[in-house]
N, C-alpha and C positions, 0 to 999 in steps of 0.2 A: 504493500500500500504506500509505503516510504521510499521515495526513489534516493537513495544515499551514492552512489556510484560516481567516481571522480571522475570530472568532468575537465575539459582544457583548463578552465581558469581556476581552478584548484587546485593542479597541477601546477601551475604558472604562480598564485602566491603561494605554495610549499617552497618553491626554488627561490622565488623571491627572500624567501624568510632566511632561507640558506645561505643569500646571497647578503643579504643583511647581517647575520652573525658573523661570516668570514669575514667583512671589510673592518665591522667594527670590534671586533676581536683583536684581530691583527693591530689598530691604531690602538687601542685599548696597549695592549702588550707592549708597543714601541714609546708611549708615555711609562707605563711599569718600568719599564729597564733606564730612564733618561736620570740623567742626576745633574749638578747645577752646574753644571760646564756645557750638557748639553747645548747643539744650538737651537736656534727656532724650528719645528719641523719643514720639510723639502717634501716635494714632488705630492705622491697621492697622499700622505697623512697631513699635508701642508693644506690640500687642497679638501679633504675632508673638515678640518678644524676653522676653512672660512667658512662652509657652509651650517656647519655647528651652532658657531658664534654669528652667524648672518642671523640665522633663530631664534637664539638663545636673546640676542642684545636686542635688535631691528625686529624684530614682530613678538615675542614673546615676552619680552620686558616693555619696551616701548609701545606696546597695545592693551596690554594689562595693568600693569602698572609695576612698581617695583614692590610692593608690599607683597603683591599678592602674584606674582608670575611663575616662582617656583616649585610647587605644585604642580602645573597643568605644564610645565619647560617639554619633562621625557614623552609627557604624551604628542606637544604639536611637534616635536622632534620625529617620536616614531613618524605619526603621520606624514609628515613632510619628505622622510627617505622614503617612505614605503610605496608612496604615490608615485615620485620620484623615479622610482627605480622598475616598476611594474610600468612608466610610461617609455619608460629608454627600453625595457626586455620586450614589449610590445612595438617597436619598432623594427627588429628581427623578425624576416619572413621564416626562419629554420629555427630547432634546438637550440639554444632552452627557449627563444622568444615564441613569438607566432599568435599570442592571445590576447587580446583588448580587455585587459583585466578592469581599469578603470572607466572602459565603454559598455560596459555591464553594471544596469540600473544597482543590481540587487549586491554588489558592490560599495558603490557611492552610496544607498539608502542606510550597507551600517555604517560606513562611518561618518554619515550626518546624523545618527544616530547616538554615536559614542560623544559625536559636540554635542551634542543635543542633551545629554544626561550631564557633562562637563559643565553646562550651561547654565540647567535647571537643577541639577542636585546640589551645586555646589554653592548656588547665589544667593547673596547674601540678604538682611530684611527690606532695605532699600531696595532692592531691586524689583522684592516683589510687590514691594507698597505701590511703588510707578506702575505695575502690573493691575492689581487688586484693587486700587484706592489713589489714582492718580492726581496729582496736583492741577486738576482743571477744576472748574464751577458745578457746583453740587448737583445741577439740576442731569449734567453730562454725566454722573456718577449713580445719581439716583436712579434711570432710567434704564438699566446701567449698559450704555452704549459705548463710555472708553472702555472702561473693564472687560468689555468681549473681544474690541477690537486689539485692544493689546495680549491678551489671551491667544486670538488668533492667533498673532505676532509670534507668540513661542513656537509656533510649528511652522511657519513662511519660512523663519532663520534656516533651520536645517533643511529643508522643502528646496531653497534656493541652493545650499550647497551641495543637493544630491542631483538636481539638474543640472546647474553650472557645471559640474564636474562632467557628468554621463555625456552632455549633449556636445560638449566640445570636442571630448575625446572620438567617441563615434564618429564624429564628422570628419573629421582628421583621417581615420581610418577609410572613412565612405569613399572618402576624396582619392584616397590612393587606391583605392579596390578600382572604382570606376575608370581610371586611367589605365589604368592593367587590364582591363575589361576591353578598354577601344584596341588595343593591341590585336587582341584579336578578332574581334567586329571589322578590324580594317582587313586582312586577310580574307575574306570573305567575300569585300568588292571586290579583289583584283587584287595582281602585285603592285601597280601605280600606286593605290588606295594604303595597300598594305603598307610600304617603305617609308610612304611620308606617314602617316598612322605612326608608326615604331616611333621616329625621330622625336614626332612630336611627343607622345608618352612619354617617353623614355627621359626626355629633357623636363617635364611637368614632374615626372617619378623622382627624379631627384632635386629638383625643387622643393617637393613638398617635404619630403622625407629629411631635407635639410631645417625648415617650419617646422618641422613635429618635433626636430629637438630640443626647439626652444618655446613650442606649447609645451611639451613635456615639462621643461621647467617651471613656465611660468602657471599651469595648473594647480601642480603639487605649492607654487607660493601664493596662491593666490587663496587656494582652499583652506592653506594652514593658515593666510595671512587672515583673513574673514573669519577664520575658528575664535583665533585669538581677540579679535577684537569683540563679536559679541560674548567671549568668555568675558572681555574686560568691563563691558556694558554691566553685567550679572554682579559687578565687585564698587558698583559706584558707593561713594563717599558719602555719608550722613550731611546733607545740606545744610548750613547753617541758617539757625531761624532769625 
């Protein structure tokens, strides 16, 4: 009755996860062994610890706040490799890649999901008071027409980061199918049709695929960047009367 059986993109975040332990393992180990002569890190651990710190400073401290950022740091951390990394392996047409892990709704839905509990489990009384009992005119509270529509509100937040994420990646992916597709529809008219066909694919296929690496990125920052900030919204400050 339960259909459980692995499926491409389950396969695709296992190796992902795999892929995720050995990098940060290994940068892990190479801080363990450094002592204070070391120098600054070089190459991939150099280049791991700006994306780290791009995180940790620039969207997780600077969007939250500094009282309250360290807590939720390892979570938009994982999120942001994880995304990251499943959008560069989904770029690969072969082993290990080949799977639109984050073009797969039911994907983005958990983890707008896990903002979405980050959000609402952890937010403080202010935040629900602007939810619950908002600072408009009584007659707006009594009816209670803000209270709903801020209500809503807690489900749009994640609502919007599970489609942001899904619809962009899909298309991405759509775009390079289709071009691979006229490849061989051009074949079909003739060889005139066919050659120019190829050229012209062939030149769009690496265009985009050049694009996807830097949707790839900007995805994974955009998603963790918007996590953090309606986390930070969830931690606002007792107003002064």
């Amino acid at each position: 009755p339960l259909d459980l059986s692995i499926t491409k993109t389950v396969a695709q975040i296992w190796i992902v996860v795999f892929v995720m332990l050995a990098v940060f393992l290994s940068c892990a180990r190479w801080y363990k062994n450094r002592d204070e002569k070391s120098e600054a890190p070089g190459g991939f651990v150099g280049m791991m610890e700006m994306f780290v710190m791009m995180i940790y400073e620039d969207v997780a401290k600077a969007s939250i706040g500094e009282k309250h950022f360290r807590p939720y740091a390892p979570y938009l951390l994982t999120v942001f490799f994880f995304i990251f990394t499943t959008n560069l392996l989904g770029l690969l047409p072969i082993f290990p890649g080949g799977a639109n892990v984050t073009g797969n709704i039911n994907v983005t839905f958990f983890l707008a999901i896990c903002t979405m509990i980050a959000i609402n489990l952890f937010g403080n009384k202010e935040y629900w008071k602007d939810i619950l009992w908002p600072n408009v005119p009584i007659f707006l509270k009594a009816i209670p027409l803000m209270p709903i529509i801020e209500i809503f509100g807690v489900f749009t937040k994640p609502f919007a980061l599970m489609i942001r994420l899904f619809a962009n990646m899909m298309a991405g992916h759509a775009v390079i199918l289709s071009f691979t597709c006229v490849i061989f529809l051009g074949w079909t008219m003739g060889v005139g049709f066919g050659i120019g066909l190829n050229i012209f694919s062939v030149l769009m296929l690496l265009f985009m695929n050049c694009l996807e690496l830097l949707v790839a990125f900007v995805q994974a920052y955009v998603f963790t960047l918007l996590s953090a900030v309606f986390i930070g919204l969830a931690h606002k400050e007792e107003e002064a009367e």
